[in-house]
C-alpha positions as CSV (number, residue, x, y, z in Angstrom):
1,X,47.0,33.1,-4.8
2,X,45.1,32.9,-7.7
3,X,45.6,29.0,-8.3
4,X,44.6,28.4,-4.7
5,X,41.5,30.4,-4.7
6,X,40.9,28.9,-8.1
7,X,41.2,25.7,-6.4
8,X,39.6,26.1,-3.3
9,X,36.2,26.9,-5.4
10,X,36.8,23.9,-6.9
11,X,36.8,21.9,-3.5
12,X,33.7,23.9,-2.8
13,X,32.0,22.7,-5.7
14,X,33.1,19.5,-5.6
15,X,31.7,18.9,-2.2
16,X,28.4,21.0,-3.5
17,X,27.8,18.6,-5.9
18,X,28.6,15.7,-4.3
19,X,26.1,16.7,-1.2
20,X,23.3,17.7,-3.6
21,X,23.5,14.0,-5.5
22,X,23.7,12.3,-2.1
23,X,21.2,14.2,-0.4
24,X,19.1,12.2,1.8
25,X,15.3,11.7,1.2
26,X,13.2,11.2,3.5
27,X,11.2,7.6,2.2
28,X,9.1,7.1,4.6
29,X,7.4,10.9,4.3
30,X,7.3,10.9,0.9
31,X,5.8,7.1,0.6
32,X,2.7,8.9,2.6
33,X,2.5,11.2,-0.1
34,X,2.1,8.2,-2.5
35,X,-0.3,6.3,-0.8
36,X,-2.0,9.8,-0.6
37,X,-1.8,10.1,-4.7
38,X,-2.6,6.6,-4.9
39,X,-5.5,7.0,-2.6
40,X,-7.2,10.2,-4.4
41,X,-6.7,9.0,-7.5
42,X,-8.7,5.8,-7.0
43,X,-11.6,7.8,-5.8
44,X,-11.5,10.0,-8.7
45,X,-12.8,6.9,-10.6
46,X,-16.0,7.4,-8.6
47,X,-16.8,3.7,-7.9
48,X,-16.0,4.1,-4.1
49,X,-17.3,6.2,-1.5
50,X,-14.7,6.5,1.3
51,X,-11.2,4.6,1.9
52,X,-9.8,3.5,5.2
53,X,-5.7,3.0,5.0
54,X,-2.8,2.1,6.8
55,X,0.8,1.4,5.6
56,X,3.8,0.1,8.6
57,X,7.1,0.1,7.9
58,X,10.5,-0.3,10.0
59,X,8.1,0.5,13.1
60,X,6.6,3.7,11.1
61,X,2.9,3.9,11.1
62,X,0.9,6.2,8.6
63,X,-3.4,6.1,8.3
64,X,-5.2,8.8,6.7
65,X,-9.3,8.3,6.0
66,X,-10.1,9.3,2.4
67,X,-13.9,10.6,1.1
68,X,-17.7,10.1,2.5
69,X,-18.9,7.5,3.9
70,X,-22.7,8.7,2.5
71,X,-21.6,10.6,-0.8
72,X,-22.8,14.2,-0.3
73,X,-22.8,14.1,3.1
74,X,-19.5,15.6,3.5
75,X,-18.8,12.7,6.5
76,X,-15.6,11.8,6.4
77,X,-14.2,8.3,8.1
78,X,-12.4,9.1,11.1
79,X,-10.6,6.5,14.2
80,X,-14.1,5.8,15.8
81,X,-15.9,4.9,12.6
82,X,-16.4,1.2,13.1
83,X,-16.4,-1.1,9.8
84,X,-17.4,-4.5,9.4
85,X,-14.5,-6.5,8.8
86,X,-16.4,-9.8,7.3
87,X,-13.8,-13.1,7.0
88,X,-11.1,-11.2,8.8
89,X,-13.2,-12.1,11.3
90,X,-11.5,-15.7,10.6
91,X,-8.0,-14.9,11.6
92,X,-8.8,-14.6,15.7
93,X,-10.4,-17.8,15.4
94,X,-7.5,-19.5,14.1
95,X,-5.0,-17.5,16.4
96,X,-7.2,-18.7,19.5
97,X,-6.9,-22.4,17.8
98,X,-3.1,-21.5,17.9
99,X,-3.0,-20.7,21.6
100,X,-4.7,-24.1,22.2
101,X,-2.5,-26.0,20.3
102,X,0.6,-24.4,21.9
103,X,-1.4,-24.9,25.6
104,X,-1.9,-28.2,24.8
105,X,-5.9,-28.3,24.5
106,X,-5.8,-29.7,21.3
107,X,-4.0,-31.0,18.7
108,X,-4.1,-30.3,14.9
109,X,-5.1,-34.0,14.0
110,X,-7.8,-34.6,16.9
111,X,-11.1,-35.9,15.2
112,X,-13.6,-33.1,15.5
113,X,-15.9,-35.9,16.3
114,X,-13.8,-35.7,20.0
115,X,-15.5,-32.8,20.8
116,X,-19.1,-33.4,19.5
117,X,-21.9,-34.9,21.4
118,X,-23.8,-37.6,19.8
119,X,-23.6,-39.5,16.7
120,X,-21.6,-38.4,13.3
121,X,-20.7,-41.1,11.7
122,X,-20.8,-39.3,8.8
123,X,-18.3,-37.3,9.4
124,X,-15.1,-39.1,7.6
125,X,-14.9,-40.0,4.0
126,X,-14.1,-43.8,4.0
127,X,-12.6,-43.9,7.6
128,X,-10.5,-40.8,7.3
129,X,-12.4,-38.0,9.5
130,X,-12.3,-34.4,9.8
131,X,-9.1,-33.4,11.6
132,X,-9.1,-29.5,13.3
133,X,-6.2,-29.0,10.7
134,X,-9.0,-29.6,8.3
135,X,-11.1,-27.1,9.8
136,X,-8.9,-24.7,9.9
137,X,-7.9,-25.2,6.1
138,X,-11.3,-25.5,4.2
139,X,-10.3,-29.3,3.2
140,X,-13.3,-30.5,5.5
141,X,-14.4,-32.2,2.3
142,X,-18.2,-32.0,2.3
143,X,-20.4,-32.2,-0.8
144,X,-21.9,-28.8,-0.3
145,X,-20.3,-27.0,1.6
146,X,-22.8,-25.0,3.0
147,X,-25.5,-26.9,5.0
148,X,-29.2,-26.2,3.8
149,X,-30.8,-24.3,6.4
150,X,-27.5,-22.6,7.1
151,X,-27.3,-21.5,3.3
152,X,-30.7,-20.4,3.6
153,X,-30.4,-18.4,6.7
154,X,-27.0,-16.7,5.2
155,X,-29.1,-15.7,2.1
156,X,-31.8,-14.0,4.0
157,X,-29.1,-12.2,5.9
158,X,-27.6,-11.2,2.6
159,X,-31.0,-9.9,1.5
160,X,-31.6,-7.9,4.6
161,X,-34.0,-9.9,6.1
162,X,-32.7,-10.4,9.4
163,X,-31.7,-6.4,10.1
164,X,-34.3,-6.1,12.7
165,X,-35.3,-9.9,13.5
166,X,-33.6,-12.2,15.5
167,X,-32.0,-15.4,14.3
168,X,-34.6,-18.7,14.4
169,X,-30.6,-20.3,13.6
170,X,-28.2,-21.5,16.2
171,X,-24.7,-23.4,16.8
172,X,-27.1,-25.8,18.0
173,X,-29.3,-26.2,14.4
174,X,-25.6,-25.9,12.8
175,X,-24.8,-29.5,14.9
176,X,-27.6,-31.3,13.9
177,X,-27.5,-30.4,10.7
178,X,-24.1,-31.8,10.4
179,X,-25.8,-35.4,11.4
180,X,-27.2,-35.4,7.9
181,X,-24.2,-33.3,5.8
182,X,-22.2,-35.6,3.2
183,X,-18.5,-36.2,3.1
184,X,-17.8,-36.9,-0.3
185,X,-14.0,-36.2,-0.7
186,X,-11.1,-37.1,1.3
187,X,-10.7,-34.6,4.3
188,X,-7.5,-32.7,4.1
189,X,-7.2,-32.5,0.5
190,X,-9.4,-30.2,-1.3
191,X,-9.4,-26.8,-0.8
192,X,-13.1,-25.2,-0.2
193,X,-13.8,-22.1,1.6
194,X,-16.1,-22.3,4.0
195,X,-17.9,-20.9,7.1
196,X,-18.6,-24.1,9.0
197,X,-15.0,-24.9,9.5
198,X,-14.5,-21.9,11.1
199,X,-17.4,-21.7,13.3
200,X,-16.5,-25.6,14.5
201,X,-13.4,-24.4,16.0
202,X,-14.9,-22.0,18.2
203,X,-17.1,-24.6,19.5
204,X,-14.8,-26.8,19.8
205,X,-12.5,-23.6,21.8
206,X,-15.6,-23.5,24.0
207,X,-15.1,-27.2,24.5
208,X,-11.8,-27.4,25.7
209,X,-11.7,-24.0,28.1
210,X,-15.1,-24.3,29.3
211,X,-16.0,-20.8,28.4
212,X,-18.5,-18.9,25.7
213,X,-16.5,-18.3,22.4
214,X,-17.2,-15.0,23.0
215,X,-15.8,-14.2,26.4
216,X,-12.5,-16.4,24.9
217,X,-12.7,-13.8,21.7
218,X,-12.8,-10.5,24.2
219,X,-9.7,-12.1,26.3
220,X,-7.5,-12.2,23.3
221,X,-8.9,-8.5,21.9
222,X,-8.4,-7.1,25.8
223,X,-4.6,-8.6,25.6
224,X,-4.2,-6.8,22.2
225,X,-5.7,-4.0,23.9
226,X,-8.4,-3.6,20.5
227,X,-10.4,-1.4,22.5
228,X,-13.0,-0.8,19.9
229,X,-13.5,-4.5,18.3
230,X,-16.9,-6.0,18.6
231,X,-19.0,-8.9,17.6
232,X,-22.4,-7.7,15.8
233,X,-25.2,-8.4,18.2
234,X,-23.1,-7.7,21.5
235,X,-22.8,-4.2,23.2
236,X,-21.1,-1.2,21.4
237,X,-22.7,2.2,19.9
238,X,-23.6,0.6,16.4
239,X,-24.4,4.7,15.5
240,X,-20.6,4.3,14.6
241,X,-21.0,1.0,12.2
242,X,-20.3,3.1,8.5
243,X,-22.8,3.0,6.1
244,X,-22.0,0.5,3.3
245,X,-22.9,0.6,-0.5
246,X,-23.2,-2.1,-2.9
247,X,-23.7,-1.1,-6.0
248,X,-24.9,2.6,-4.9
249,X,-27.5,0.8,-2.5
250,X,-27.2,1.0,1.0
251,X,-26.2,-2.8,2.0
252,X,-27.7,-4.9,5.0
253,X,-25.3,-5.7,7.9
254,X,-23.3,-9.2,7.5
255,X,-24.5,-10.6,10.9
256,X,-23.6,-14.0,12.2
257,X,-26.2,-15.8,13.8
258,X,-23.8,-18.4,14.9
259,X,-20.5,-18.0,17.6
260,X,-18.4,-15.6,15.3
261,X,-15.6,-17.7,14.5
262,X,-15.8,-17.2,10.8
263,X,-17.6,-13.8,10.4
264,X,-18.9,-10.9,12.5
265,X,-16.5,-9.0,14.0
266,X,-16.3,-5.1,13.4
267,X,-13.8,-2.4,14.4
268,X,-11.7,0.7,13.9
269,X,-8.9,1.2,11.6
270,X,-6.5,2.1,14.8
271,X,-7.4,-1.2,16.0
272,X,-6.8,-2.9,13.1
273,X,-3.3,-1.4,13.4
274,X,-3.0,-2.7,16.5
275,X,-3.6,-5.7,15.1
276,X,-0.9,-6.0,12.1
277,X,1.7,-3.8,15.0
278,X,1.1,-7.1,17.3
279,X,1.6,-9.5,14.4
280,X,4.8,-7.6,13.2
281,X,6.3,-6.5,16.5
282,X,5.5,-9.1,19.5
283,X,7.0,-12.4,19.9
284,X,4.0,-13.9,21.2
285,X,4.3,-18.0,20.2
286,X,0.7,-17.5,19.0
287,X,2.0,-15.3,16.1
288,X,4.7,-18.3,14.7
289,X,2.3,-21.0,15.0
290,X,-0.6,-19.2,13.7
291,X,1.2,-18.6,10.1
292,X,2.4,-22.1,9.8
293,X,1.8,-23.6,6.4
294,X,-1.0,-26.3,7.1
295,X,-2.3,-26.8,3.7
296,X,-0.5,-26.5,0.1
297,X,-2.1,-27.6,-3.4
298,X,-1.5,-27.1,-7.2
299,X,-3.5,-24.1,-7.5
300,X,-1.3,-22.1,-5.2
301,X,-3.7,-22.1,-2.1
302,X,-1.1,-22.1,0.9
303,X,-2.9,-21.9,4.3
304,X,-2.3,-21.7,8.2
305,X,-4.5,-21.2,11.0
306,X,-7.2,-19.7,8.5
307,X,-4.6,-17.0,7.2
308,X,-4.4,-17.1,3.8
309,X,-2.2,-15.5,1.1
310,X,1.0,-17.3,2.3
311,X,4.3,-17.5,0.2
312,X,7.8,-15.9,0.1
313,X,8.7,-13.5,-2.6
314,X,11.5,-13.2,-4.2
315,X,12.0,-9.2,-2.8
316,X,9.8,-9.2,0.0
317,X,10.6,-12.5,2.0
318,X,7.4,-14.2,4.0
319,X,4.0,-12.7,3.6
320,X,0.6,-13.4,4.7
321,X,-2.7,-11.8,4.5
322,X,-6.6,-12.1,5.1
323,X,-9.4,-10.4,2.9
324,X,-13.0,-9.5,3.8
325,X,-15.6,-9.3,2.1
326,X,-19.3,-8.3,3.4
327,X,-22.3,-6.8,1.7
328,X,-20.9,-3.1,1.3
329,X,-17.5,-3.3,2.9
330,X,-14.3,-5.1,1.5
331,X,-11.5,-5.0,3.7
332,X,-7.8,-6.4,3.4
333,X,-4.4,-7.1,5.9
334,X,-1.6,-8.2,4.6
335,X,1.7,-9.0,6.5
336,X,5.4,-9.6,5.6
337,X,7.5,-10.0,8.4
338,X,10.7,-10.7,6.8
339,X,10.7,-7.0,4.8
340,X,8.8,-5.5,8.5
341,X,5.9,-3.8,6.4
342,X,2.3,-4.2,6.9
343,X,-1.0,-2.9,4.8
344,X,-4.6,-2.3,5.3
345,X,-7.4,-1.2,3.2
346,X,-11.2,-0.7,4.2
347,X,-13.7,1.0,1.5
348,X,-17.0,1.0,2.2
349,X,-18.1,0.2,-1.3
350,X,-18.8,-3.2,-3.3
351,X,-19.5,-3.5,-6.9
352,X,-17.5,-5.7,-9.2
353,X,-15.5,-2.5,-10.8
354,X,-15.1,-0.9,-7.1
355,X,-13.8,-4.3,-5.8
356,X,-11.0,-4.1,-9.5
357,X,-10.4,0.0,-8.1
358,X,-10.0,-1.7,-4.3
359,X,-7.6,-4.5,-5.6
360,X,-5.4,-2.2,-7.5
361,X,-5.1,0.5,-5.0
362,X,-4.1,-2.6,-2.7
363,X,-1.7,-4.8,-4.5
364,X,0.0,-1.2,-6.1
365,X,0.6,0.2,-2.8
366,X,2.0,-3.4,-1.9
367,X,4.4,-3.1,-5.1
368,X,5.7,0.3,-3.2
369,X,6.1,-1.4,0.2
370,X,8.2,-3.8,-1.8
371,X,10.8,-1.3,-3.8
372,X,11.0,1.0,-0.1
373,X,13.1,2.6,0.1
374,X,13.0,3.7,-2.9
375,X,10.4,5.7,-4.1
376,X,8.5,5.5,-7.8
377,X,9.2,8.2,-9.9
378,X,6.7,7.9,-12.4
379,X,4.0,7.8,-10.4
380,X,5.2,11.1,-8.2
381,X,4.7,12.7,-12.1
382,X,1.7,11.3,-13.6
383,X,0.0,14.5,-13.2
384,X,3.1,16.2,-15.0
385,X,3.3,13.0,-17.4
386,X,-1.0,13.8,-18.4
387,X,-0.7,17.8,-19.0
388,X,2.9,18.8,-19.7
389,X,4.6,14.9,-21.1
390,X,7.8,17.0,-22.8
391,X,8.5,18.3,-19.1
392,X,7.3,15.0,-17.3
393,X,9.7,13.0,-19.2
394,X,12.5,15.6,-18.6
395,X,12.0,15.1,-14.5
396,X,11.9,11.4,-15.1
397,X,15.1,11.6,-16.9
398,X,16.7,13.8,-14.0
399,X,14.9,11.8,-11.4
400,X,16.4,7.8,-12.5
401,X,20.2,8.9,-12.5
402,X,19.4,8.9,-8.4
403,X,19.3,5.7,-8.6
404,X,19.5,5.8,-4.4
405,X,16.3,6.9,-4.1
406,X,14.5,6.3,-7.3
407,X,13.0,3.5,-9.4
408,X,11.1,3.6,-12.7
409,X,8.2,1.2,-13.0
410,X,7.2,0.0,-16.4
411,X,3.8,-0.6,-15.2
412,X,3.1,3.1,-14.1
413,X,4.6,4.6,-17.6
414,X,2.2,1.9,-19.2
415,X,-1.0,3.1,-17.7
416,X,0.0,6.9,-18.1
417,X,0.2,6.1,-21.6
418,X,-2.7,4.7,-22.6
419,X,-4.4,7.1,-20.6
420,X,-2.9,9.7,-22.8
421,X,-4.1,7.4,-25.9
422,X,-7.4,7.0,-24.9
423,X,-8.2,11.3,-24.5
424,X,-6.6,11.0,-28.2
425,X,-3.2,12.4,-27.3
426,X,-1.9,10.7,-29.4
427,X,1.5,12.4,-30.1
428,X,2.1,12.5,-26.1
429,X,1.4,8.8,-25.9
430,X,3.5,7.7,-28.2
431,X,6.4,9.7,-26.4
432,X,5.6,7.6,-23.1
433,X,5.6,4.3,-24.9
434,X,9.0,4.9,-26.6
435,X,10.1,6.3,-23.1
436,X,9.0,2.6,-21.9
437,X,10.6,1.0,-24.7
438,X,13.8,2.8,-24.0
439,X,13.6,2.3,-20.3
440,X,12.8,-1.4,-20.6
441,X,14.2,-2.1,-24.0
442,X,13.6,-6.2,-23.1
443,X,10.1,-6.1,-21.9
444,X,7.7,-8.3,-24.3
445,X,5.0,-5.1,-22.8
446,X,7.0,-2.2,-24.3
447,X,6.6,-3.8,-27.9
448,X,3.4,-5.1,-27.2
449,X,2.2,-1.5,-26.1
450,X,3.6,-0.3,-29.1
451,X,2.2,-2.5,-31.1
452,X,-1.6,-1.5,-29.7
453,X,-0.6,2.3,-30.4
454,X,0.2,1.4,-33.9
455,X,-2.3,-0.6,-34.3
456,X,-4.9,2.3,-33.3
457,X,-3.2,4.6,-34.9
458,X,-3.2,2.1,-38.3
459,X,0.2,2.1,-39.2
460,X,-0.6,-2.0,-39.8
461,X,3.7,-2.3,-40.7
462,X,4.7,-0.9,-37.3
463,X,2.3,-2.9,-35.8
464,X,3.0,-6.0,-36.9
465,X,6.9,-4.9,-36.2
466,X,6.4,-4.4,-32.5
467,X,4.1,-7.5,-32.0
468,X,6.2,-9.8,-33.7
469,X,9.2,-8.2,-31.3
470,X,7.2,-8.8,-28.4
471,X,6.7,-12.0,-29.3
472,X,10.5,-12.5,-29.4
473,X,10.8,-12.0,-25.7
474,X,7.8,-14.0,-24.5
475,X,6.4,-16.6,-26.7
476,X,3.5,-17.1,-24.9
477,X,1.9,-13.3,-25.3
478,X,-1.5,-14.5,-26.4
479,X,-2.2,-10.6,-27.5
480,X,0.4,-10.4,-29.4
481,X,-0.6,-13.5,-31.5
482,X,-4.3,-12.0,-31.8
483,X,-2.8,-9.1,-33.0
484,X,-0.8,-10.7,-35.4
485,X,-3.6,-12.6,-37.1
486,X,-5.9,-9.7,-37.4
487,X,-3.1,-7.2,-38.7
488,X,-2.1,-10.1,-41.1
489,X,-6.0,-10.4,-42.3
490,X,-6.5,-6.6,-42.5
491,X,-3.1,-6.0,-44.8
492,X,-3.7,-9.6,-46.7
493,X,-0.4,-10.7,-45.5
């Protein structure tokens, strides 16, 4: 009796065990904690004033609005704040040029000069012209590409001047001016963004249906069922436009004094996710040949129907994306189809160090979307990792034998180190950079870390040790090298 109750405990434990390791977590809830963390702790850097975001994922949607919009002014974003969304603005333009294409309106290679009335000889670059393909890949090919008066009219819009005057600049001005524009490079083979490409298809859209770019625009929008999408200038409650900042000053509204095909639009995070849910979800035609790969050059600019961003990742299959960027606002959607997540990030906020805080918070949060299921470690601990390392690196240690639900990235450990170098913790950094060295024990950037703490700390020998092992593992770390030939001229050897 005693051997089978002896062993039935066993069973019991057994099982225990074997349910505690294989517990299920729940990714999806605790990636919203993350994006949370991630969220908060960008604010804390006190370059931007509030954060719109939104993460999909297997069909799952989380938003959350983060800060003020006016610092101080305890006003929070919320789903009927309305944000400029700036070159976004550019992707329904090119998903409309999709639709014609697929309806048979036009054709990628037509001659823009098809649909213009009157003379533009000018228009080709020794008797190759401007295709729509080129339009909608910024290979139009003209000197400056910008016309003058346009340039000048977007400058003054820049500078405010136009807040509370109307345009003197149409479509029309835009036309003639392109009677006089030169085409100095071959169209189709130089990539250079632009607004006039853009702005050409929707005239050209109003060409071929017959209809205002505009009404075509609210037709698409109404089938998307974007309730709350807008051009600037037609009829909405602009009370709910956000404030936007640039550098601490309120910034001017971005408006477009032409049809709206390359800027202009504004709208509400919820629609937005409307937006990337359509894109990930529907099998609309318009979505395939929207995000065909029209354009492709050395300098890795792959573009479709004025998406940008496009590529395949080794993890994360097909992605595509759009940024925008207006006075105050920056806003960003990127897609991947293949891996079913989506992201989006608004701050009202633009300053060169905000726009660094905005791009880190957005390509970081991508990195996650990437590894999901599983969930970084590190960065659950980094406030752990900051005040308490010893215990921090203890969890860390318990949390990467779940290797199920877990991952380590060498890029969070990294940061949390130097941060605890910089405050002069020196003792706790140097545990976190031989915790990344251990971790990732073939990683030129654990030796080269190393080799910086050393080097502050000046222990010159160790230094020179870690550098010279970093180099080892990638020949071409240019810091390392630096590093080498300053150590060598401190020490004189």
């Amino acid at each position: 009796m005693k051997f089978k109750a002896i062993l039935l405990l066993l069973i019991v434990i057994t099982f225990s065990c074997k349910s505690k390791t294989e517990k299920k977590v729940d990714a999806f809830k605790e990636i919203t904690k993350l994006v949370d963390i991630y969220a908060n702790q960008t604010l804390e850097k006190n370059n931007i004033n509030s954060l719109a975001f939104a993460i999909y994922k297997d069909g799952k949607i989380y938003k959350n609005y983060y800060g003020e919009i006016d610092k101080g002014a305890n006003n929070t974003p919320d789903d009927n704040t309305l944000y400029e969304i700036a070159s976004i603005t550019k992707v329904f333009a090119g998903s409309l040029a999709a639709k014609a294409v697929l309806e048979n309106k036009i054709t990628l290679n037509d001659d823009i000069r098809k649909y213009l009335k009157g003379n533009y000889s000018n228009l080709e670059f020794e008797g190759t012209p401007i295709t729509i393909k080129n339009l909608l890949t910024h290979t139009i090919g003209l000197k400056n590409k910008t016309p003058k008066r346009l340039k000048e009219v977007t400058d003054s819009v820049n500078n405010g001047y136009f807040e509370n005057k109307s345009f003197t600049y149409t479509i029309n001005h835009l036309l003639e001016e392109l009677k006089t524009v030169t085409v100095n490079k071959k169209p189709g083979t130089t990539y250079a963004y632009n607004s006039v490409g853009p702005e050409l298809v929707a005239y050209i859209l109003e060409q071929v249906y017959q209809q205002p770019y505009y009404l075509l625009l609210q037709d698409f929008l109404d089938e998307l069922n974007m309730k709350n999408t807008y051009l600037l200038g037609s009829n909405f409650d602009d009370s709910r436009v956000a404030n936007s900042y640039n550098n601490g000053k309120l910034a001017p509204l971005d408006k477009n004094p032409l049809l709206g095909g390359a800027a202009g639009m504004i709208t509400t995070l919820p629609d937005l996710i409307t937006f990337m849910k359509f894109q990930l979800e529907s099998d609309n035609p318009i979505i395939k040949e929207s995000v065909k790969t029209l354009f492709e050059d050395d300098d890795d600019n792959l573009v479709g129907y004025l998406w940008e961003g496009l590529g395949i990742g080794e993890e994360e299959g097909f992605y595509y994306s759009k940024t925008g960027t207006s006075s105050g606002v920056q806003s960003g959607l990127l897609l991947c189809p293949d891996s079913d997540y989506g992201l989006i990030l608004i701050m009202n906020s633009n300053s060169d160090v905000a726009l660094n805080n905005w791009q880190s918070l957005f390509y970081g949060t991508e990195n996650e979307l990437i590894k999901y299921p599983k969930l970084n470690s590190v960065a659950f601990l980094e406030k752990t990792l900051l005040h308490n390392t010893d215990n921090g690196i203890k969890k860390i240690r318990q949390q990467i034998k779940d290797t199920t639900n877990y991952y380590t990235n060498n890029d969070n450990i990294n940061a949390i180190a130097y941060q605890l170098l910089n405050t002069k913790k020196t003792e706790d950094a140097l545990k976190l950079f031989n915790l990344q060295l251990e971790l990732f024990p073939n990683h030129f950037n654990s030796y080269d870390s190393l080799g910086e703490f050393y080097f502050t700390t000046e222990d010159y020998t160790k230094a020179l040790f870690n550098y010279k092992k970093s180099l080892e593992y990638n020949t071409e770390n240019e810091n390392a090298k630096i590093f080498i030939q300053k150590i060598e001229a401190l020490t004189g050897k």
